[in-house]
LOFIPA-42146 format. One record per residue (C-alpha): residue number from 1; residue in three letters; x, y, z. Coordinates in steps of 0.001 Angstrom, whole numbers, plus 500000, padded with zeros to 6 digits. Layout:
% residues N
+-----+------+--------+--------+--------+
:  nr : rest :      X :      Y :      Z :
+-----+------+--------+--------+--------+
: NUM :  ALA :      X :      Y :      Z :
...
+-----+------+--------+--------+--------+
% end
This chain:
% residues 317
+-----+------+--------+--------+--------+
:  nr : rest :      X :      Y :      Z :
+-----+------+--------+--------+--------+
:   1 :  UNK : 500000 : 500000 : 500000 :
:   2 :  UNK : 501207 : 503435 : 498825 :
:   3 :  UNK : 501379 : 506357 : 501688 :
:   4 :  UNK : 500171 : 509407 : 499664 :
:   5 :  UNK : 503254 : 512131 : 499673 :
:   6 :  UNK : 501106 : 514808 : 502004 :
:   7 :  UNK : 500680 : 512036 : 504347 :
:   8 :  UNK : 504565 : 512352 : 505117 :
:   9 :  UNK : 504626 : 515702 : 506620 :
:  10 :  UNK : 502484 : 514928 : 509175 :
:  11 :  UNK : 504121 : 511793 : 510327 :
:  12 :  UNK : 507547 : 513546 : 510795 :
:  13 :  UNK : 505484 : 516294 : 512699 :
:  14 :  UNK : 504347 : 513616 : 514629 :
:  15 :  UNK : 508013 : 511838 : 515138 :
:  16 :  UNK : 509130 : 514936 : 516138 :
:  17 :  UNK : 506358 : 515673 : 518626 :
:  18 :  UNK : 506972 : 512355 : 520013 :
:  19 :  UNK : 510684 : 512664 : 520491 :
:  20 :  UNK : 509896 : 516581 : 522292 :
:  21 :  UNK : 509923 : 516626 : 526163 :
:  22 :  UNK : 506847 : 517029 : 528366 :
:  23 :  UNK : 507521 : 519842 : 530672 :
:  24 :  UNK : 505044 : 521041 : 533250 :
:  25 :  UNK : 506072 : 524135 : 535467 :
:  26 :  UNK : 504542 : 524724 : 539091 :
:  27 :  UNK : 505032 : 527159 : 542085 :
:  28 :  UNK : 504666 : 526223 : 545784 :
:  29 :  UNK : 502082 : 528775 : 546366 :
:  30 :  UNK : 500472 : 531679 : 544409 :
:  31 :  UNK : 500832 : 534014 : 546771 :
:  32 :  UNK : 504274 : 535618 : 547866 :
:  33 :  UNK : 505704 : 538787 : 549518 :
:  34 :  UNK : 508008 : 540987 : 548378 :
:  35 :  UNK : 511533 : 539665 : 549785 :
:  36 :  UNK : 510375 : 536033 : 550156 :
:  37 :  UNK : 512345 : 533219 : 548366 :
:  38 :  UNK : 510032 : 531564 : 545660 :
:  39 :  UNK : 510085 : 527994 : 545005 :
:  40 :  UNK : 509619 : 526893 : 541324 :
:  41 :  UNK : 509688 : 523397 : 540327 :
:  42 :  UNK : 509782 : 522120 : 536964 :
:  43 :  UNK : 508828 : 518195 : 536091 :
:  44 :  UNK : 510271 : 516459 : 532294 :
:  45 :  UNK : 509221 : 513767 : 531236 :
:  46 :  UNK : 510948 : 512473 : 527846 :
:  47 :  UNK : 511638 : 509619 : 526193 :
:  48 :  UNK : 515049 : 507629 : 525958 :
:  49 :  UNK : 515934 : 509080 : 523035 :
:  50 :  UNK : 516532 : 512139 : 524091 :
:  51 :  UNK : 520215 : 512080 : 526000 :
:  52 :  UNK : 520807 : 515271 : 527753 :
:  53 :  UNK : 518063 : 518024 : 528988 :
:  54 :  UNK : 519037 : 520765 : 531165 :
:  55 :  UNK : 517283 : 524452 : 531460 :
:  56 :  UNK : 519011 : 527022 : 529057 :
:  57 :  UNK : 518551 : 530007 : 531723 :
:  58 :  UNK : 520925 : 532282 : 533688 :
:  59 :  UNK : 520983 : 534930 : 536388 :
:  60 :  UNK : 517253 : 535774 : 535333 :
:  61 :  UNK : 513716 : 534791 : 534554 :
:  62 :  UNK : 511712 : 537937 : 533410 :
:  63 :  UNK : 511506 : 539789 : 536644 :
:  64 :  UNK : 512515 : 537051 : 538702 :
:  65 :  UNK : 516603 : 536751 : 539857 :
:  66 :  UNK : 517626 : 532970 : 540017 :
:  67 :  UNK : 519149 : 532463 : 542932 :
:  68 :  UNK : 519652 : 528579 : 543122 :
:  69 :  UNK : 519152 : 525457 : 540686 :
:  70 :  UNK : 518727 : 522106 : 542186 :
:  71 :  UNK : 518664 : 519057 : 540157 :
:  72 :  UNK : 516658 : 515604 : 540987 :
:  73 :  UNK : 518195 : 512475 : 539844 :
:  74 :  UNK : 516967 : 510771 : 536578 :
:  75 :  UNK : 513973 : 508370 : 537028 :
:  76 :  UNK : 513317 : 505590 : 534433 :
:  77 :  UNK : 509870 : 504414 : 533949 :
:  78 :  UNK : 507865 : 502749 : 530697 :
:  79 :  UNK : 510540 : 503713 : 528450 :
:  80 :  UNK : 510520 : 506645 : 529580 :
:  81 :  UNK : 512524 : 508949 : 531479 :
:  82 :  UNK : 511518 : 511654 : 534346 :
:  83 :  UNK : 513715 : 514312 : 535659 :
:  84 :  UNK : 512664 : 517200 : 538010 :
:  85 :  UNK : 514668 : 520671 : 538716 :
:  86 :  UNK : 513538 : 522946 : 541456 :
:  87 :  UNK : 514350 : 527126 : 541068 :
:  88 :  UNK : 514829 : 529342 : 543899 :
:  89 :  UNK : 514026 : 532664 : 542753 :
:  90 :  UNK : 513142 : 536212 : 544241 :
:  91 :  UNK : 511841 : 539601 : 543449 :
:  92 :  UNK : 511422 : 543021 : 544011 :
:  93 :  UNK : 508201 : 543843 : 541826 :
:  94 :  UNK : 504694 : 543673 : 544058 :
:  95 :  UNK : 501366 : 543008 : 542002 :
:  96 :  UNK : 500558 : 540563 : 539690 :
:  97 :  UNK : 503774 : 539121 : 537987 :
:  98 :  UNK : 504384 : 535832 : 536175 :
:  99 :  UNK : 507247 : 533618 : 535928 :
: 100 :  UNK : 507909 : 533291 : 531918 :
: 101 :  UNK : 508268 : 530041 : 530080 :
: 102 :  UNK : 511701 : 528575 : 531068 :
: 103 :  UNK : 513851 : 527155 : 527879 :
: 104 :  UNK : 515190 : 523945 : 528189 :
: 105 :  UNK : 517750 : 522467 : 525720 :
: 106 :  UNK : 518567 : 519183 : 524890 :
: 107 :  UNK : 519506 : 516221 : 522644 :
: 108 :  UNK : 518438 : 512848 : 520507 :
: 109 :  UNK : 519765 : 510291 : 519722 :
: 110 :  UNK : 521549 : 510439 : 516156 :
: 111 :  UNK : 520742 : 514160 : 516074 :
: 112 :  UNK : 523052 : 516666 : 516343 :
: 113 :  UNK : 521332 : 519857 : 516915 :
: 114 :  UNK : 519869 : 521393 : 519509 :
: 115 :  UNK : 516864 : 521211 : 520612 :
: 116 :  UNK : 514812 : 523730 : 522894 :
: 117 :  UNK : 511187 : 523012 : 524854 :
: 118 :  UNK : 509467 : 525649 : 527267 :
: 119 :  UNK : 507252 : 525431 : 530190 :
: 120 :  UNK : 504151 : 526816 : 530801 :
: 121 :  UNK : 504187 : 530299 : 532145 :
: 122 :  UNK : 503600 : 530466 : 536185 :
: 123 :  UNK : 501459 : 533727 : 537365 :
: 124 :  UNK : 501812 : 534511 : 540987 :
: 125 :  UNK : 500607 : 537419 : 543193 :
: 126 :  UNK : 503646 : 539415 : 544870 :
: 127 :  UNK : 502545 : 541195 : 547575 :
: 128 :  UNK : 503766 : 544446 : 549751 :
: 129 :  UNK : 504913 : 545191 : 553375 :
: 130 :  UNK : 502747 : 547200 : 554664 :
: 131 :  UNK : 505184 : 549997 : 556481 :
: 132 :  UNK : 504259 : 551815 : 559608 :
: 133 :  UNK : 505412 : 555496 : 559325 :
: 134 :  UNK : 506145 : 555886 : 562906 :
: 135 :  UNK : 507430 : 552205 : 563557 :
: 136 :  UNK : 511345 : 551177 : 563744 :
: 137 :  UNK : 512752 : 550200 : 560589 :
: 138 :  UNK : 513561 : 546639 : 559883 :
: 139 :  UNK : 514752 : 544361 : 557312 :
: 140 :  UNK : 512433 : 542407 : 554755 :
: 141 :  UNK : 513718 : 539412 : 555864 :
: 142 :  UNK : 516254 : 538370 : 558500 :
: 143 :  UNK : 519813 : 537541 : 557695 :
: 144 :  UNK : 520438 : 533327 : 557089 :
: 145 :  UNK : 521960 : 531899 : 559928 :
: 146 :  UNK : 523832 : 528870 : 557883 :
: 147 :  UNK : 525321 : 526441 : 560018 :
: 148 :  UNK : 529213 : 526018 : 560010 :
: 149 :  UNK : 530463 : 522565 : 558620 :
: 150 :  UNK : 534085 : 521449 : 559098 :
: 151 :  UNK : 535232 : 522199 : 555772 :
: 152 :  UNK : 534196 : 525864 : 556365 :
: 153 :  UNK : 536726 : 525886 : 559834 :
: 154 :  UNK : 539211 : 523831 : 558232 :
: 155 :  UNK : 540654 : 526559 : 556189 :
: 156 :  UNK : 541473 : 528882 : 559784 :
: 157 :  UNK : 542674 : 525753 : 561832 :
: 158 :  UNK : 545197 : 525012 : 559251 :
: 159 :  UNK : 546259 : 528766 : 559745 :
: 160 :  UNK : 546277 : 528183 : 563460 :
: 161 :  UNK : 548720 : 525647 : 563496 :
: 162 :  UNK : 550620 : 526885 : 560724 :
: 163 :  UNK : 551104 : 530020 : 562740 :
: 164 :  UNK : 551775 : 527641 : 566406 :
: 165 :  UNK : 554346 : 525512 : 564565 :
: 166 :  UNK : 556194 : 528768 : 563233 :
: 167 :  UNK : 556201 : 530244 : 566952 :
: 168 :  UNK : 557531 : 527274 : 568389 :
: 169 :  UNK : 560376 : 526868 : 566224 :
: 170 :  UNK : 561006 : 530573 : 566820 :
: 171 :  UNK : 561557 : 529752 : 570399 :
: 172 :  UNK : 563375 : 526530 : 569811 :
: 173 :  UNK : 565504 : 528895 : 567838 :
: 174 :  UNK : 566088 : 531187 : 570232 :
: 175 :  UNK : 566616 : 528762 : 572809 :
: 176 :  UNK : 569823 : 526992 : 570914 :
: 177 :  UNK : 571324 : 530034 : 570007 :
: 178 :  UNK : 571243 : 531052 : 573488 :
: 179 :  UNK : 572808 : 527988 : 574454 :
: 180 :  UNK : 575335 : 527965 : 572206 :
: 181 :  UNK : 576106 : 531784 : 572994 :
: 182 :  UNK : 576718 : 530858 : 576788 :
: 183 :  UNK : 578524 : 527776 : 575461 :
: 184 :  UNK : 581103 : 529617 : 573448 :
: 185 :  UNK : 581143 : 532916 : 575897 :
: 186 :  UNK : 584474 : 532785 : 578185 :
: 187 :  UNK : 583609 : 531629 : 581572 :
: 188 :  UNK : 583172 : 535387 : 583958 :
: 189 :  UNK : 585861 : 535169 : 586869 :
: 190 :  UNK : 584416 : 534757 : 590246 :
: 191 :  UNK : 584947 : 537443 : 592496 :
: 192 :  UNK : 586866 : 536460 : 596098 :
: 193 :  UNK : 584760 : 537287 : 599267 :
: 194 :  UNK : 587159 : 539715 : 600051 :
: 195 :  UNK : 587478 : 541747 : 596777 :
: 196 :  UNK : 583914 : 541907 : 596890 :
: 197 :  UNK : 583373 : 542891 : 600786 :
: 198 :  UNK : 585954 : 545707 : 599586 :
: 199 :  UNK : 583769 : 547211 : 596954 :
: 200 :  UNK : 580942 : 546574 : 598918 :
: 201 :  UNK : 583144 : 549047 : 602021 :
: 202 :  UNK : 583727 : 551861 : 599581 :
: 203 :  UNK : 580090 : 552021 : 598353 :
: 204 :  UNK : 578541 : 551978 : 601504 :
: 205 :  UNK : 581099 : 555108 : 602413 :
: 206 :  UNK : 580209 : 556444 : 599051 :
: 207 :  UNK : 576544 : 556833 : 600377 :
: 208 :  UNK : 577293 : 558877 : 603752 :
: 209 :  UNK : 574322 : 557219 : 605443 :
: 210 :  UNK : 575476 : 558532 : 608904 :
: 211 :  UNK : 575828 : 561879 : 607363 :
: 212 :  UNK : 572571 : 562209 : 606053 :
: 213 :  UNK : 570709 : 560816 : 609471 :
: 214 :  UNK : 570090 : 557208 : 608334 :
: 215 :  UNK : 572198 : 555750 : 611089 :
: 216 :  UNK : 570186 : 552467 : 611571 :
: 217 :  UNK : 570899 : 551754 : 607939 :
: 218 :  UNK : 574847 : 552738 : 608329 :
: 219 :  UNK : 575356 : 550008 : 610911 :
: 220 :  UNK : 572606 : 547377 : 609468 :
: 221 :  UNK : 574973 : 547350 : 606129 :
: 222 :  UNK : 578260 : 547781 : 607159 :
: 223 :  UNK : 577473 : 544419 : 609873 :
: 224 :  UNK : 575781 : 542394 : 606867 :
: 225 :  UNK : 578866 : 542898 : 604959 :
: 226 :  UNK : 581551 : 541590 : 607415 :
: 227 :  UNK : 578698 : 538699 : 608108 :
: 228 :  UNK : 578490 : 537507 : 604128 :
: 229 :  UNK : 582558 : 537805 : 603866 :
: 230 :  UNK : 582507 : 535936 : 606780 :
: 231 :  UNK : 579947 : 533148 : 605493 :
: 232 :  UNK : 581800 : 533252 : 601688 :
: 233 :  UNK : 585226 : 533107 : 602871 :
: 234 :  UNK : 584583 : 530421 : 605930 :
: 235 :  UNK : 581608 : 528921 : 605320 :
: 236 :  UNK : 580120 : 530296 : 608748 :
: 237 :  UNK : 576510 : 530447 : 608913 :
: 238 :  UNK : 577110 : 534371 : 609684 :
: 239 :  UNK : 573957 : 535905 : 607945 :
: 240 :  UNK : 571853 : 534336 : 610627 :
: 241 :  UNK : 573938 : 533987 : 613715 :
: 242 :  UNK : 573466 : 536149 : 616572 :
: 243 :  UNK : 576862 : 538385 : 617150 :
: 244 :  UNK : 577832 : 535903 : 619960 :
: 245 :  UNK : 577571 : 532651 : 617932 :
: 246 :  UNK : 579819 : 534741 : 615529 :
: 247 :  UNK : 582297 : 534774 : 617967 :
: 248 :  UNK : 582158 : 531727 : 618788 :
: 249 :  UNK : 582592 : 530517 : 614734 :
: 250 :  UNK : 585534 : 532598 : 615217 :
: 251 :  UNK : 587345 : 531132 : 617801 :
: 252 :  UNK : 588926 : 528199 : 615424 :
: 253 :  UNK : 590735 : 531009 : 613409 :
: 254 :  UNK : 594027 : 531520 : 614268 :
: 255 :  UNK : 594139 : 534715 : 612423 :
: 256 :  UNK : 591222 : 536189 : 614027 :
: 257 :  UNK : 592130 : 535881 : 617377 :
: 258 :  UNK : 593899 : 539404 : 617445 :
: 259 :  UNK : 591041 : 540635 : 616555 :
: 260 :  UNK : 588388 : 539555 : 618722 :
: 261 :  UNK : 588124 : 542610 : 621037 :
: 262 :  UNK : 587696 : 544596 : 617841 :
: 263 :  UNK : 585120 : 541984 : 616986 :
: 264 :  UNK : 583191 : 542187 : 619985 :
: 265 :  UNK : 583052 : 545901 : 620319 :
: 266 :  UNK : 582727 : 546153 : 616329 :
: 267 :  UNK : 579200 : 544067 : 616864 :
: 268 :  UNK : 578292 : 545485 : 620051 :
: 269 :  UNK : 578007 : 548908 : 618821 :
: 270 :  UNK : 575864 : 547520 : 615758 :
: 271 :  UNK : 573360 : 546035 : 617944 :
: 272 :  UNK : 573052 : 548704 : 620068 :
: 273 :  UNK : 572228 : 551064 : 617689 :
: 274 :  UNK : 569842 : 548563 : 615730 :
: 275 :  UNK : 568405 : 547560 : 619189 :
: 276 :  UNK : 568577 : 549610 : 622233 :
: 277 :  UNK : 568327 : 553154 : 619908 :
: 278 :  UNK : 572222 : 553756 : 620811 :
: 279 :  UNK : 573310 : 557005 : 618764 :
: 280 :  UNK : 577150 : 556996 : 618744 :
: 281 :  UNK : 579405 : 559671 : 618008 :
: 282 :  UNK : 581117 : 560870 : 614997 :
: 283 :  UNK : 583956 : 558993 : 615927 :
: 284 :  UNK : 582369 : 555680 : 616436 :
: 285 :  UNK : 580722 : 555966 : 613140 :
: 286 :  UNK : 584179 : 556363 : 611463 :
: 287 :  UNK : 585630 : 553374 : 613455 :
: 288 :  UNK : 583097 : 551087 : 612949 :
: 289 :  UNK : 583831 : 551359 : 609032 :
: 290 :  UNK : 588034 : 551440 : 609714 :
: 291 :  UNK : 587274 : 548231 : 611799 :
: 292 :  UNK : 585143 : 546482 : 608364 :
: 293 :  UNK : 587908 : 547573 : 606172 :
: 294 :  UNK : 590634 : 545337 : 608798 :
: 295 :  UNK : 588547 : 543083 : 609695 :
: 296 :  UNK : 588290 : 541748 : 605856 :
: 297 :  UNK : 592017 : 542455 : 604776 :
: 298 :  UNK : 593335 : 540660 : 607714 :
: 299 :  UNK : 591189 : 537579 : 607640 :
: 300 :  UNK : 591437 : 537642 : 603776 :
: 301 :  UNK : 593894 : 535022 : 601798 :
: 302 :  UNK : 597269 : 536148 : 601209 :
: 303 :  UNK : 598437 : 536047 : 597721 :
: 304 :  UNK : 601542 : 534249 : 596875 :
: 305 :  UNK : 604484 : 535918 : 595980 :
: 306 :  UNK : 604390 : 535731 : 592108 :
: 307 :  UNK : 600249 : 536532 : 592495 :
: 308 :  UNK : 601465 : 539910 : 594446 :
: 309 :  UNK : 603697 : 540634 : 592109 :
: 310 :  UNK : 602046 : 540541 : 589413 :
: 311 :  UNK : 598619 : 542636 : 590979 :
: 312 :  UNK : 601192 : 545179 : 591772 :
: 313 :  UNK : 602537 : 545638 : 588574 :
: 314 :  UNK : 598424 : 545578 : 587325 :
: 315 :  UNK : 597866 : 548577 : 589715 :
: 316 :  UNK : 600786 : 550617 : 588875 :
: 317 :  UNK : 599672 : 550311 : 585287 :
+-----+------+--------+--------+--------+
% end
């Protein structure tokens, strides 16, 4: 049987037609207000011939800004195949508005040019905010409060340890070179209790406590430094000895013995005057510090012949 030619326009009309998706386009609700997101769904439906569909839009649909596209996962059902997308768009326009017919392009089998099908067009009612002239002024709608997921803190504890691990090996830096500084730096010379008891004299007369009224202080340092050469140089436990266990740490040293009257009157005017509010004379001020001075050269160590020699020749220079 013969197919008369005009017959054949129709049936590739009709291929065609058969091969074209079947797109239906719906919003949650037909009412809205100004500000408020608006959910748009679109539903395909398309046979297996046709390999890739996907909506051909942008940033905008009419007066609608897209703010979102989520795609559903590809259904297969009676040799056919089902696919959904859902829009999240918003506006500023108030009245009645309508979301135009959304292009979608896509494929077939064997064919390589592409194809576009539309939705139907979605009217919805976008209303106002009613403002209150005398009322505080708010936003349209309150800033998202998104949750924070790891990957979002990842980035700034990364930085926080970067930033740990480069302070620590500051310090560890630090911390060798100052070790090896104190390593390589020459060993400082001790001073001997008596060199030191010495300078410590001359300061003290350098101050002219007496002089200026602070006698109390004159005779509480001028004591505590015979008492610390004594405890550096013998070992005594001088700093907290009364004066008369002094004197008795004393009586083992040959070369203190011609000085024990000195010793005794030396202390006893020191704890008067720290104790019984004794105020000596002039005179007694000056011999208490003449009596440090021979107290410490006497009992120091001699130095040996070649030693003296040697810090004579220093101290002419």
């Amino acid at each position: 049987m013969r197919i008369p030619r005009y017959i054949f326009p129709f049936l590739l009309v009709s291929a065609a037609l058969a091969q074209e998706p079947k797109l239906s386009a719906r919003a949650d609700s037909p009412h809205y207000r100004i500000g408020d997101w608006v959910i748009f769904h679109v539903e395909a439906e398309f046979p297996n011939l046709v390999q890739s569909i996907g909506p051909a839009v942008k940033d905008s649909l009419g007066p609608f800004e897209v703010l979102k596209v989520d795609t559903a996962e590809l259904q297969h059902e009676n040799g056919q195949q089902q696919r959904g997308w859902t829009f999240r768009l918003i506006t500023f326009d108030t009245g009645n508005v309508f979301i135009p017919a959304v292009p979608f392009g896509y494929k077939t089998v064997g064919d390589t040019l592409s194809r576009t099908a539309f939705t139907n067009p979605v009217f919805l009612s976008i209303a106002g905010v009613t403002v209150d002239p005398k009322g505080d002024i708010k936003d349209i709608k309150p800033p998202l409060d998104a949750p924070w997921k790891f990957e979002d803190v990842l980035p700034y504890l990364i930085a926080l340890v970067c930033i740990a691990l480069a302070i620590a090996a500051y310090l560890y830096y630090r911390k060798k070179k100052r070790q090896r500084e104190e390593a390589l730096a020459p060993p400082k010379p001790a001073i001997p209790p008596g060199e030191a008891a010495i300078v410590a004299l001359r300061i003290l007369e350098d101050k002219r406590l007496w002089q200026r009224g602070k006698i109390k202080e004159y005779y509480s340092e001028v004591t505590e430094i015979v008492r610390r050469f004594l405890e550096d140089q013998f070992g005594m436990l001088a700093l907290e000895s009364t004066s008369d266990e002094i004197m008795q740490q004393l009586k083992p040293l040959s070369q203190a013995q011609p000085l024990v009257n000195q010793f005794r009157s030396f202390f006893t005017t020191a704890d008067l005057v720290k104790f019984a509010k004794y105020e000596p004379t002039p005179m007694e001020h000056d011999n208490e510090l003449r009596w440090a001075y021979e107290f410490v050269r006497t009992l120091m160590p001699r130095l040996t012949e070649p030693a003296a020699r040697v810090k004579e020749t220093a101290d002419v220079r």
